[in-house]
VEXDREN-2710 file (C-alpha; in Angstrom, 1 decimal):
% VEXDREN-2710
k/r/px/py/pz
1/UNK/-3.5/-7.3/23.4
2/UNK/-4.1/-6.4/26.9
3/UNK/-8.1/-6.5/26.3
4/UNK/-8.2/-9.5/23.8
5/UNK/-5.6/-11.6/25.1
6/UNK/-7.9/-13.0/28.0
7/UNK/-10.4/-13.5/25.4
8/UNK/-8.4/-15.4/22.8
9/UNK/-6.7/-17.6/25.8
10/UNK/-10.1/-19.0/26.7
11/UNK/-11.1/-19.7/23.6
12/UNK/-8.2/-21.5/23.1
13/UNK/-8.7/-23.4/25.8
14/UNK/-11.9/-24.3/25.0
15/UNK/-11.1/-25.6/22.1
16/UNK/-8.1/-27.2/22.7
17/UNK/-10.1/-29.2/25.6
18/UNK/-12.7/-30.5/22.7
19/UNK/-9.9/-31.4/20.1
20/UNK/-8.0/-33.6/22.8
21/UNK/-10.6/-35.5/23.5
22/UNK/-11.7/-36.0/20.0
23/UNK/-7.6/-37.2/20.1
24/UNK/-9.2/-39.9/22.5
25/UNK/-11.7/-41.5/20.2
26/UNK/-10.9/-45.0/18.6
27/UNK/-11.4/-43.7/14.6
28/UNK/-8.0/-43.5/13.4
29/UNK/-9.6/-40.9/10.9
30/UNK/-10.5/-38.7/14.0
31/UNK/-7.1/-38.7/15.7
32/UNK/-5.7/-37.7/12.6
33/UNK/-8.3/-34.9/12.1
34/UNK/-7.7/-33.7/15.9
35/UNK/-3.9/-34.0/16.0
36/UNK/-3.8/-31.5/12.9
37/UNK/-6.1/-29.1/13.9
38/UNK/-4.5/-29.0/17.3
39/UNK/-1.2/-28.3/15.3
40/UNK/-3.4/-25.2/13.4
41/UNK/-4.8/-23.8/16.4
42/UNK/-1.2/-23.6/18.4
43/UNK/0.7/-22.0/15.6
44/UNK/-2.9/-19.5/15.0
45/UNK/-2.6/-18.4/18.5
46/UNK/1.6/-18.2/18.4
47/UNK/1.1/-15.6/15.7
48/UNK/-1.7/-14.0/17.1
49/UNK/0.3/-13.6/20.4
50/UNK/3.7/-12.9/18.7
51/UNK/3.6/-12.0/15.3
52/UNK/0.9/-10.1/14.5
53/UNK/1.2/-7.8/17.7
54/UNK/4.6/-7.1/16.9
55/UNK/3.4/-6.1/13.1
56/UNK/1.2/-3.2/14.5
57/UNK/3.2/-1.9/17.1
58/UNK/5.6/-1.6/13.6
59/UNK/2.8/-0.2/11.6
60/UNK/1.6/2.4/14.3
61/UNK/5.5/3.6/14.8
62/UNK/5.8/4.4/11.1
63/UNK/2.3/5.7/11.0
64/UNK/3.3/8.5/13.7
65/UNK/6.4/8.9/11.7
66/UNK/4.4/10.2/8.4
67/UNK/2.5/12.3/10.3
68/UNK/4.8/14.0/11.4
69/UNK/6.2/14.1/7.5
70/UNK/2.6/14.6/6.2
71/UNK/3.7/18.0/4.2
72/UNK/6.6/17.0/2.5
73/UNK/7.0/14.1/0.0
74/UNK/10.3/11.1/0.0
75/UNK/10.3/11.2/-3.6
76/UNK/9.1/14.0/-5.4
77/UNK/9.0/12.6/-9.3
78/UNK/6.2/10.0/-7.9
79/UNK/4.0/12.4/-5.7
80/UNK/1.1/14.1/-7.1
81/UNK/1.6/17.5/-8.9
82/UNK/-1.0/20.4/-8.1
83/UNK/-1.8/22.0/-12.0
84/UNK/-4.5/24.3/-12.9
85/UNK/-7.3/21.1/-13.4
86/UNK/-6.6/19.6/-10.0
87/UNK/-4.3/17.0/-9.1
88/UNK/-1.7/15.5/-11.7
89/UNK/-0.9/12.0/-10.7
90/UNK/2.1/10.5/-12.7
91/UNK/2.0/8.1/-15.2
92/UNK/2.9/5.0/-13.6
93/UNK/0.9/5.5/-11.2
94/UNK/-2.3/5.9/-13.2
95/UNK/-1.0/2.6/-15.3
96/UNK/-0.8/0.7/-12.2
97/UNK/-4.1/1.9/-10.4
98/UNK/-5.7/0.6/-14.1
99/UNK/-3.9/-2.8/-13.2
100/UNK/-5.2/-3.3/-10.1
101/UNK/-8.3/-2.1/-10.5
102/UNK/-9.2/-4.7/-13.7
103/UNK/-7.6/-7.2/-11.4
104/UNK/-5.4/-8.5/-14.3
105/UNK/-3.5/-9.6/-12.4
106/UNK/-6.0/-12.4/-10.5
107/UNK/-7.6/-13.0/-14.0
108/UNK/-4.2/-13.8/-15.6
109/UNK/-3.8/-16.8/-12.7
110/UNK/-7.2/-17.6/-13.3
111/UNK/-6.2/-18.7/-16.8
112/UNK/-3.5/-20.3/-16.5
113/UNK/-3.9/-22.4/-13.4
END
């Protein structure tokens, strides 16, 4: 944040100037336009600021966290199993990786919206 923070302030600004005075113009259709977009770009840059910062310092913390638990597993019965082919991976597993990788899931909305 420290090296993009600068950058995403002025650009802000920037834009901000050109959406107020497109707030000026006398085409109701163009204040209404501006007004909303300047409502999109505050709460863009809030979460960019707030939100999203706070998400990675979360994600990095429980990124050192399984390093340092890199050898063992939290749950056994799900973790992979070393056999005499290679790698075992359980069941559920395999059925969900076929899931997601068919993308049933975005084809099933697909139909019925």
């Amino acid at each position: 944040l420290s090296k993009e923070g600068k950058a995403l302030t002025k650009n802000l600004v920037t834009v901000l100037c050109l959406v107020v005075l497109g707030i000026f113009t006398f085409n109701y259709a163009m204040k209404e336009f501006c007004i909303i977009s300047l409502v999109g770009l505050l709460c863009d840059f809030f979460l960019h600021i707030v939100f999203f910062t706070t998400v990675l310092s979360i994600d990095i913390r429980r990124m050192e966290l399984s390093d340092l638990k890199l050898s063992t597993y939290v749950n056994q019965s799900t973790s992979p199993q070393l056999t005499e082919k290679g790698w075992r991976i359980p069941k559920r597993d395999r059925v969900n990786n076929f899931i997601v990788r068919n993308r049933f899931a975005q084809k099933f909305m697909m139909l019925v919206l």
